[in-house]
N, CA, C and O atoms as a Tinker XYZ file with bonds, in Angstrom:
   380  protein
     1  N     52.191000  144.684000   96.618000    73     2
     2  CA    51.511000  145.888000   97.061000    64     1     3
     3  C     50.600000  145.618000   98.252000    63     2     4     5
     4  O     50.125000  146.549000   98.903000    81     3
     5  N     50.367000  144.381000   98.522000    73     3     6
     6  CA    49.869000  144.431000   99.705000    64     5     7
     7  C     50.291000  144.670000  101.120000    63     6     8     9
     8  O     49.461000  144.844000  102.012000    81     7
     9  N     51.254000  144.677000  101.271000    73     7    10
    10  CA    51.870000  145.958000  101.992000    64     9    11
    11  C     51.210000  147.115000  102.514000    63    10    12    13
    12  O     50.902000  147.447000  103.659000    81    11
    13  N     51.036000  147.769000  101.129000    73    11    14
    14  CA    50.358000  148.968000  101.346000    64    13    15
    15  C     49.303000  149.120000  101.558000    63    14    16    17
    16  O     48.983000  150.262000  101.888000    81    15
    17  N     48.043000  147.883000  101.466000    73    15    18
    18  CA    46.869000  148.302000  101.355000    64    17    19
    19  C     46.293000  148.750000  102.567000    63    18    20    21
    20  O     45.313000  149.476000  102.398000    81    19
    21  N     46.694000  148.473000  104.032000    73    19    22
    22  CA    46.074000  149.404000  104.904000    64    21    23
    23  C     45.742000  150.658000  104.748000    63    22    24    25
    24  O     44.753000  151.186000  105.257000    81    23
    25  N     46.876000  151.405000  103.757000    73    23    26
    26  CA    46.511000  152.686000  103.638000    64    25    27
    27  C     46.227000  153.226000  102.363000    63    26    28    29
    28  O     46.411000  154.385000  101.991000    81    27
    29  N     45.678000  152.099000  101.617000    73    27    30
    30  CA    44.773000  152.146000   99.671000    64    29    31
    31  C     45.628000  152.842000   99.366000    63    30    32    33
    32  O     45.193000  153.993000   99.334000    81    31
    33  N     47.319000  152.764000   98.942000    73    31    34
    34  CA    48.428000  153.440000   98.051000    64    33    35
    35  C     48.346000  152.985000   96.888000    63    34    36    37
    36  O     48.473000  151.765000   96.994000    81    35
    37  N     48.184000  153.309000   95.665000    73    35    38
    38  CA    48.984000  152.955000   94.426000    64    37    39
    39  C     49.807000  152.240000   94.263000    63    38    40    41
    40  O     50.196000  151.701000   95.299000    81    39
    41  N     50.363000  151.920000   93.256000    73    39    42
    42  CA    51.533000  151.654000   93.436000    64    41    43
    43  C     52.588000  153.325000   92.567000    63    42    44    45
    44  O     53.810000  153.409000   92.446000    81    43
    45  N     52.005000  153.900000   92.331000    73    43    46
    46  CA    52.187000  155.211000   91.828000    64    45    47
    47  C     52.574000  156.244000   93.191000    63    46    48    49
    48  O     53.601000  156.917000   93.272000    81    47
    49  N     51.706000  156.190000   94.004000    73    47    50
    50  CA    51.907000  157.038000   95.535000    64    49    51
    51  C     53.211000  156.403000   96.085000    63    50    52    53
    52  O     54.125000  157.051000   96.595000    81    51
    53  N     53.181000  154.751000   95.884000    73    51    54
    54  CA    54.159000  154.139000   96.349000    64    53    55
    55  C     56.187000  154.549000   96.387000    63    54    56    57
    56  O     57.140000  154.680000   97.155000    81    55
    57  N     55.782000  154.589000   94.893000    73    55    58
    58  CA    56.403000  154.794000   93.468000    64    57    59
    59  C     57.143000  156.490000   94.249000    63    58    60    61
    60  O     58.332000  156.690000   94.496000    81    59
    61  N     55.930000  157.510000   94.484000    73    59    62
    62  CA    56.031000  158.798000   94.912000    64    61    63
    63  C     57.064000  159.070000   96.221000    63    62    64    65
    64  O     58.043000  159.816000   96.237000    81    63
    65  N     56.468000  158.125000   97.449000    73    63    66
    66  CA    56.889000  158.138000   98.540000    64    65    67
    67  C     58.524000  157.586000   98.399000    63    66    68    69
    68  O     59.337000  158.380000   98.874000    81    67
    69  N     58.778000  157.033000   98.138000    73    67    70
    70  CA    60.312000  155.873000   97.674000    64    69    71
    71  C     60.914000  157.353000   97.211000    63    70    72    73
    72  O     61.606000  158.105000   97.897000    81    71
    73  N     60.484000  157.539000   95.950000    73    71    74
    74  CA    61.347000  158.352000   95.254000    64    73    75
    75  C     61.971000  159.956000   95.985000    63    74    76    77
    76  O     62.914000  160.576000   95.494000    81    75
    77  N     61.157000  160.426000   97.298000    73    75    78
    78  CA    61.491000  161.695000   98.090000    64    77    79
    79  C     62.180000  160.875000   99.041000    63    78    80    81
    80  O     63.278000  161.432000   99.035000    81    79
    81  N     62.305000  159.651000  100.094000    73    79    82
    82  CA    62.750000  159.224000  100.503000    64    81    83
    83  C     63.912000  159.280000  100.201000    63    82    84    85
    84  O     64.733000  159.878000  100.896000    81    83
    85  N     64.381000  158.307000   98.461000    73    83    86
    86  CA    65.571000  158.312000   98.150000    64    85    87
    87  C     66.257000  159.818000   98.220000    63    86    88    89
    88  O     67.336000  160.115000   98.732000    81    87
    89  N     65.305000  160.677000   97.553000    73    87    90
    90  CA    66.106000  162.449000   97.502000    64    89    91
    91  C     66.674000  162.226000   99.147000    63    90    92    93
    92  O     67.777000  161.942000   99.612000    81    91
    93  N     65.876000  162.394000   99.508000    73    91    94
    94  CA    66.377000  162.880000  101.354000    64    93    95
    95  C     67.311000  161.906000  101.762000    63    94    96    97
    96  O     67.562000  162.018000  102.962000    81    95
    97  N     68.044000  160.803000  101.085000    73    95    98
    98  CA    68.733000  160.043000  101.478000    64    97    99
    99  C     69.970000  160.845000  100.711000    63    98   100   101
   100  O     70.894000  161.272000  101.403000    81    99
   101  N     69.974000  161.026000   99.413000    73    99   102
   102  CA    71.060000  161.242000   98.490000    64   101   103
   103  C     71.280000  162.701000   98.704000    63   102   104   105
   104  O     72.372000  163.120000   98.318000    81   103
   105  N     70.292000  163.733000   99.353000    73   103   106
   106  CA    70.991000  165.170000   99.702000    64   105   107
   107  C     71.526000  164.913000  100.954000    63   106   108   109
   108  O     71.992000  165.965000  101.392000    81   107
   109  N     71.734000  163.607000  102.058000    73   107   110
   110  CA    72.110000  163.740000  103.336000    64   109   111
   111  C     73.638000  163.065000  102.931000    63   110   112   113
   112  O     74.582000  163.231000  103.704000    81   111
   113  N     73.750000  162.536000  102.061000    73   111   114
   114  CA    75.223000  161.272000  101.671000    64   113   115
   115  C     75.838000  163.270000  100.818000    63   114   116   117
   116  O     76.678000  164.034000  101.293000    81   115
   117  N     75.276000  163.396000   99.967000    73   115   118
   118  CA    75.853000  165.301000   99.557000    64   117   119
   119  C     76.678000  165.639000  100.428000    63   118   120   121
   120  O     77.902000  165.728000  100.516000    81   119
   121  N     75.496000  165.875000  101.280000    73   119   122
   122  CA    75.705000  167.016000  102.268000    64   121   123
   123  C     77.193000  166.472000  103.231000    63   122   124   125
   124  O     78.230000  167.129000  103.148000    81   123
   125  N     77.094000  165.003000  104.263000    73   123   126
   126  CA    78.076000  164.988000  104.096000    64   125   127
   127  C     79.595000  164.731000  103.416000    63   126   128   129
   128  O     80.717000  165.027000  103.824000    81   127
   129  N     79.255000  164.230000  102.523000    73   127   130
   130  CA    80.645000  164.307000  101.637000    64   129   131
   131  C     81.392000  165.505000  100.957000    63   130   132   133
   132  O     82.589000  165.643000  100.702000    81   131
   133  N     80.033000  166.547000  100.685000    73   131   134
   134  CA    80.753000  167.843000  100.312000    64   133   135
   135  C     79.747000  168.761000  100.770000    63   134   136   137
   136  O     78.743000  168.942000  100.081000    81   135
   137  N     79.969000  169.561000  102.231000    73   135   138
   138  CA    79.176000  170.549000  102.811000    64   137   139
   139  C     79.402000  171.473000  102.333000    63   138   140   141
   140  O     80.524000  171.870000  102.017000    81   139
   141  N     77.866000  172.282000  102.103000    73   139   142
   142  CA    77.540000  173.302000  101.769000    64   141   143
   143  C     77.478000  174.389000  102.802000    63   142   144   145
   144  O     77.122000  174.128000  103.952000    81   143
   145  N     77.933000  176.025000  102.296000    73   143   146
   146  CA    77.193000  177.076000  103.326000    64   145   147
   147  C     76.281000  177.254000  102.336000    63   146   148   149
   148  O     76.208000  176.774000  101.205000    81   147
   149  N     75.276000  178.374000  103.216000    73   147   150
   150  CA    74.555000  179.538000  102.450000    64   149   151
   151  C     74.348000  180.176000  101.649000    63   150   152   153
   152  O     75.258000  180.905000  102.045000    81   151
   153  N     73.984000  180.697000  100.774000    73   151   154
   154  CA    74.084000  181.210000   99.300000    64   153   155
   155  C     73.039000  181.897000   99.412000    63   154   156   157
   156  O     71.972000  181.439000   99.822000    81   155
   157  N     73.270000  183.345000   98.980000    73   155   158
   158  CA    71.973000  184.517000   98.331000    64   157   159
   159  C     71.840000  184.217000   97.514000    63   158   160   161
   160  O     72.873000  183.981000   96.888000    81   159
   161  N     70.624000  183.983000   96.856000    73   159   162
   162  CA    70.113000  183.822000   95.685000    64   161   163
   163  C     69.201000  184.853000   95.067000    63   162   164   165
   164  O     68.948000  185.924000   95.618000    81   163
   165  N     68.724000  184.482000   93.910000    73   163   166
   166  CA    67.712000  185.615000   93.434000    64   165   167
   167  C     66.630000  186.188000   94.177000    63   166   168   169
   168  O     66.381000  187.385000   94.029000    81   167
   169  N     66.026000  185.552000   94.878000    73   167   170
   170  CA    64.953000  185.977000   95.835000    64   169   171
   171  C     65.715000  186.461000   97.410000    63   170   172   173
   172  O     65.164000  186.559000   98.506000    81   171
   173  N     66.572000  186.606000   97.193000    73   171   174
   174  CA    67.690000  187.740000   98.152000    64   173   175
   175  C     67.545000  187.243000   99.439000    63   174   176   177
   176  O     67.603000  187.987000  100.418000    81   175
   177  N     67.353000  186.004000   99.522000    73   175   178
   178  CA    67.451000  184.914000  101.072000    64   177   179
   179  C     68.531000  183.903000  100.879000    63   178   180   181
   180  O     68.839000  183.266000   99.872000    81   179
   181  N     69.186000  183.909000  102.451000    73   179   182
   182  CA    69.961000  182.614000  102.387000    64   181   183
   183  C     69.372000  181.526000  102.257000    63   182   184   185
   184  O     68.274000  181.364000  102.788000    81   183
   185  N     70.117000  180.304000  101.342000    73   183   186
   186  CA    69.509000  179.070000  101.276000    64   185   187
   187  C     70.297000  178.181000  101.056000    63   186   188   189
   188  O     71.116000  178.381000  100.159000    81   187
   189  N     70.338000  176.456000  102.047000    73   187   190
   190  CA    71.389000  175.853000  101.768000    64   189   191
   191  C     70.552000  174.659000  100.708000    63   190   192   193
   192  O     69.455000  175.035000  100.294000    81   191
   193  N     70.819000  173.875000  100.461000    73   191   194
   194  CA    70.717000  172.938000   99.408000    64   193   195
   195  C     69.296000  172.081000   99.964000    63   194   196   197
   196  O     68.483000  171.524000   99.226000    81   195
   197  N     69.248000  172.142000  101.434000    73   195   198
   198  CA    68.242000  171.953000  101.519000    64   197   199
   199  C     67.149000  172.592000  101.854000    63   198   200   201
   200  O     66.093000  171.962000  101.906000    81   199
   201  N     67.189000  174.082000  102.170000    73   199   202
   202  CA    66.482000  174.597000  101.476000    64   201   203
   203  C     65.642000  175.188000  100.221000    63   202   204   205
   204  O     64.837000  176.119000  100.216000    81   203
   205  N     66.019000  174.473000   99.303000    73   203   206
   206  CA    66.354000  174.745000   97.344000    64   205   207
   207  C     65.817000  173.245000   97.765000    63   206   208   209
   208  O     64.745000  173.516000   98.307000    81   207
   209  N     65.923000  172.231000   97.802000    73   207   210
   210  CA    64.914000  170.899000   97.618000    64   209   211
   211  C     63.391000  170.892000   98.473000    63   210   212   213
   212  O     62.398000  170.220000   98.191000    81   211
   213  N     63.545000  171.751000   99.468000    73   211   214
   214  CA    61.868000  172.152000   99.797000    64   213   215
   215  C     61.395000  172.996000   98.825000    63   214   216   217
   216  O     60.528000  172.553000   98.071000    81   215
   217  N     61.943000  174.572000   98.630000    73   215   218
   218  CA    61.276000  175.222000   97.646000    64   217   219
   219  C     61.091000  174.480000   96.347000    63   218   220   221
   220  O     60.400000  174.982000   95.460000    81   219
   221  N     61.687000  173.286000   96.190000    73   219   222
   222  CA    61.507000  172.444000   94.488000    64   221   223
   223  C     60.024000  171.956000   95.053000    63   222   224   225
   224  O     58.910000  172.385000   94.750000    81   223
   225  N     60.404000  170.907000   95.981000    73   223   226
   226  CA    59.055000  170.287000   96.818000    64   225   227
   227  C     57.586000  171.075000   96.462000    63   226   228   229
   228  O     56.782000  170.927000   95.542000    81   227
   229  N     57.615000  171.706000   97.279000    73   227   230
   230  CA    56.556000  172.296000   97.596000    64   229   231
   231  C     56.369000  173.571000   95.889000    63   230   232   233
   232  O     55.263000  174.081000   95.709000    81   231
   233  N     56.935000  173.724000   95.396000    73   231   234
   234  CA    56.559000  174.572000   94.072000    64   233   235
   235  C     55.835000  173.008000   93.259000    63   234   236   237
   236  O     54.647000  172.960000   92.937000    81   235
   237  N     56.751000  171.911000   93.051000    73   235   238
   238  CA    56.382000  171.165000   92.390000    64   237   239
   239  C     54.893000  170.425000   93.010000    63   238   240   241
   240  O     54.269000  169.772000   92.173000    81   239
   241  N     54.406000  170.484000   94.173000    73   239   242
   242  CA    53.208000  170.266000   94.426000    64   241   243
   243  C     51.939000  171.348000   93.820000    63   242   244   245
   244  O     50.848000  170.993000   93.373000    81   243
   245  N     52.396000  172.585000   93.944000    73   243   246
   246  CA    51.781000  173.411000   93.411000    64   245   247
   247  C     51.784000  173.277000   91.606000    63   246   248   249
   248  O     50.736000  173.412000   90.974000    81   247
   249  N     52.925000  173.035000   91.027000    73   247   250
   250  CA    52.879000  173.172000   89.673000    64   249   251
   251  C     51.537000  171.707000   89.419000    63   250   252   253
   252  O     50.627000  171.996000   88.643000    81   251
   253  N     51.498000  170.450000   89.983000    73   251   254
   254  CA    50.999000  169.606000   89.471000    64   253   255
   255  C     49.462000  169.817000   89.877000    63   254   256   257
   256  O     48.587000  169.312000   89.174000    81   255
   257  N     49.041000  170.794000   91.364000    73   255   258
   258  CA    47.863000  170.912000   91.663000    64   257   259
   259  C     47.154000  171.696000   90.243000    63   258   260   261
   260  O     46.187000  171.278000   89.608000    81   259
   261  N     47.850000  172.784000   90.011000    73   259   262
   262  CA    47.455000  173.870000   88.781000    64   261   263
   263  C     47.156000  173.542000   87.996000    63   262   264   265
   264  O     46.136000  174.001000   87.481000    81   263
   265  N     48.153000  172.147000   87.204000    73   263   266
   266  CA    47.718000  171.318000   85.874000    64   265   267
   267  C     46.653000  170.791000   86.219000    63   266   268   269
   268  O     45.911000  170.712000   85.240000    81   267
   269  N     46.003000  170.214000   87.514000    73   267   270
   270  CA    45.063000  169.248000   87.139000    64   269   271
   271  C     43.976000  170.553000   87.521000    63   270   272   273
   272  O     42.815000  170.301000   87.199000    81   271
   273  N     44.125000  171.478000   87.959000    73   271   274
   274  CA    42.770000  172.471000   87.895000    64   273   275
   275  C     42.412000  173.264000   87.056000    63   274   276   277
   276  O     41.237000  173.633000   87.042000    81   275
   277  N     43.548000  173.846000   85.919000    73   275   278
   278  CA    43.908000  173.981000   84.475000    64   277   279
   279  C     43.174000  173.434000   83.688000    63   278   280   281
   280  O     42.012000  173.561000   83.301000    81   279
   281  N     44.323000  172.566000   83.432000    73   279   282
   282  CA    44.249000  171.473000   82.288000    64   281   283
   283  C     43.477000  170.954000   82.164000    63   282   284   285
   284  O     42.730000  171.139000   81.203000    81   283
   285  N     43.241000  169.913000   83.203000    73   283   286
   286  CA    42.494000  168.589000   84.085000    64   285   287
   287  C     43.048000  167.116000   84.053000    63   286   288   289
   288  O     44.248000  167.117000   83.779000    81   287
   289  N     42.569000  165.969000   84.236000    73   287   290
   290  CA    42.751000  165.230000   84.347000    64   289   291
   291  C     43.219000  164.364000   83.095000    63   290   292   293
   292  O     43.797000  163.277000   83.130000    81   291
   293  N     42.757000  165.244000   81.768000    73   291   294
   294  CA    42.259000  164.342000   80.570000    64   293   295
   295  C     44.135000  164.503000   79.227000    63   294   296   297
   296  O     44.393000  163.906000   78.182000    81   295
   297  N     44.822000  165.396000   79.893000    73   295   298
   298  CA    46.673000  165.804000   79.525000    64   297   299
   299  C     47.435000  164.982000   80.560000    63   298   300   301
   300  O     47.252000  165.129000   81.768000    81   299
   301  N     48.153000  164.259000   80.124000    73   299   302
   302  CA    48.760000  163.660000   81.365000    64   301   303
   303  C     49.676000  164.405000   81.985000    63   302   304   305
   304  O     50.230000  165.426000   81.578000    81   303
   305  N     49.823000  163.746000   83.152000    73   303   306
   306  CA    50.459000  164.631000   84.074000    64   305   307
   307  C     52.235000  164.675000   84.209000    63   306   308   309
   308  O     52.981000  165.390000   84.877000    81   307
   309  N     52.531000  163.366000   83.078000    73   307   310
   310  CA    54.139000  163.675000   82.719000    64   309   311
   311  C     54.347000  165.028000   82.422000    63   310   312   313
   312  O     55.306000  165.512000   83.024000    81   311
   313  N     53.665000  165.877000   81.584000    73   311   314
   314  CA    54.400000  167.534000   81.054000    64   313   315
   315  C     54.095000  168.214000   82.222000    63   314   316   317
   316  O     54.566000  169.348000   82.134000    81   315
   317  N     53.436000  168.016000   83.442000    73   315   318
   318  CA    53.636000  168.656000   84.783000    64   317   319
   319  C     54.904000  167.965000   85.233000    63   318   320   321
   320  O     55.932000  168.591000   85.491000    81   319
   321  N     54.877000  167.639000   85.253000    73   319   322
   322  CA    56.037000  166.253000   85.997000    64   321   323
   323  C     57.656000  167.195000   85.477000    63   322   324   325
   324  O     58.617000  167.697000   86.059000    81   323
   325  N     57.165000  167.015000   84.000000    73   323   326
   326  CA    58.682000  167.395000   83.561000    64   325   327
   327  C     58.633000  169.009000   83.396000    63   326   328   329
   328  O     59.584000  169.326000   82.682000    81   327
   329  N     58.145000  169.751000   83.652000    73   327   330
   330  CA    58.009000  171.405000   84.264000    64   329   331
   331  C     58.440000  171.517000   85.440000    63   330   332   333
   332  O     59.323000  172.249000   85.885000    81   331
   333  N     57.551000  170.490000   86.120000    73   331   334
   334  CA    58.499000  170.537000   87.468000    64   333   335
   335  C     59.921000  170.220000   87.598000    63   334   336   337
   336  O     60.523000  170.894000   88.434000    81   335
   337  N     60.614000  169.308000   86.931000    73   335   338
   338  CA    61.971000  169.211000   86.676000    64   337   339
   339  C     62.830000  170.314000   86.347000    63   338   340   341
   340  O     63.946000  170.513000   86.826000    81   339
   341  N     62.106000  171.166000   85.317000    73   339   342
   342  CA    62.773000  172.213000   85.433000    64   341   343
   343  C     62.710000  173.120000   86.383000    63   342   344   345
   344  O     63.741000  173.622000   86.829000    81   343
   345  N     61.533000  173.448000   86.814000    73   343   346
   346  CA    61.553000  174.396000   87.910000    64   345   347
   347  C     62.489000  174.090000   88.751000    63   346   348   349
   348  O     63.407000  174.900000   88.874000    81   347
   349  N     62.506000  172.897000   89.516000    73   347   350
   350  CA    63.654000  172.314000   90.467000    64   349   351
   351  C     64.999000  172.593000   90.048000    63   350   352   353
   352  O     65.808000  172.836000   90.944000    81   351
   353  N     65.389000  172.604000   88.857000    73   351   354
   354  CA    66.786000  172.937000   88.353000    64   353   355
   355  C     66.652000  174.629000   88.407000    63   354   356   357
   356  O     67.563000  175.393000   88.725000    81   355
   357  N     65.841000  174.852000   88.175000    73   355   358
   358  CA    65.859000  176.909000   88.080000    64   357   359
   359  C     66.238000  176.986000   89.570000    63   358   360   361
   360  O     67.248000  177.534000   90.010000    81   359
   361  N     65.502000  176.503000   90.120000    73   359   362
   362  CA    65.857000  176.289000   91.776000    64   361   363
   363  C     67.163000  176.201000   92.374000    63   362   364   365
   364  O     67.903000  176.934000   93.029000    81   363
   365  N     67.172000  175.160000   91.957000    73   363   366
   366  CA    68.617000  175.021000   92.477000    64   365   367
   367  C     70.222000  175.941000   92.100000    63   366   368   369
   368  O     71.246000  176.204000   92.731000    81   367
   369  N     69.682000  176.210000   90.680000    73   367   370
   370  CA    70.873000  176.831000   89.570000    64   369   371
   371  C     70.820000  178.600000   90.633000    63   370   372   373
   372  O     71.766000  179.302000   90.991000    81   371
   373  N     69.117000  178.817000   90.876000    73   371   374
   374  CA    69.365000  180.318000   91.080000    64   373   375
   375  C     68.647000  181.137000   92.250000    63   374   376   377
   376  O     68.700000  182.361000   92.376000    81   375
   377  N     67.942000  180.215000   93.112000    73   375   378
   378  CA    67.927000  180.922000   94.036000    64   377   379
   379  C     68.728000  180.323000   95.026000    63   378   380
   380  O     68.880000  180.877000   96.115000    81   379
């Protein structure tokens, strides 16, 4: 981890950063091996696959900000974690 310490990461942030990296690696190997168009979805906008992994993104930042201003600090933040999993699948399945 010293690596990281110029910029005081975790190894959890670390852990964080790797793991969207890998996404954005494994929706670009998707994308080209089996391209997607557009799709209307429930919220009545086109969206391609990578649009549906930002709206996961960015909902799932919001779902984990809420738990810790909610909840707080003292519930761990796996049952945000795994809410957000689903949300991302509602995501993907329907808008």
């Amino acid at each position: 981890m010293e690596a990281f310490a110029w910029m005081a990461w975790t190894w959890q942030t670390a852990l964080f950063f790797t793991f969207i990296v890998a996404l954005l690696i494994a929706m670009t190997v998707w994308e080209r091996a089996s391209p997607s168009g557009e799709r209307l979805g429930a919220l009545r906008i086109s969206t391609t696959r990578g649009d549906r992994l930002f709206i996961s993104l960015l909902g799932s930042a919001f779902i984990h900000l809420a738990w810790l201003g909610l909840i707080g600090p003292d519930v761990p933040l796996y049952w945000a974690s795994l809410i957000s999993l689903v949300y991302a699948f509602g995501v993907f399945r329907w808008v």
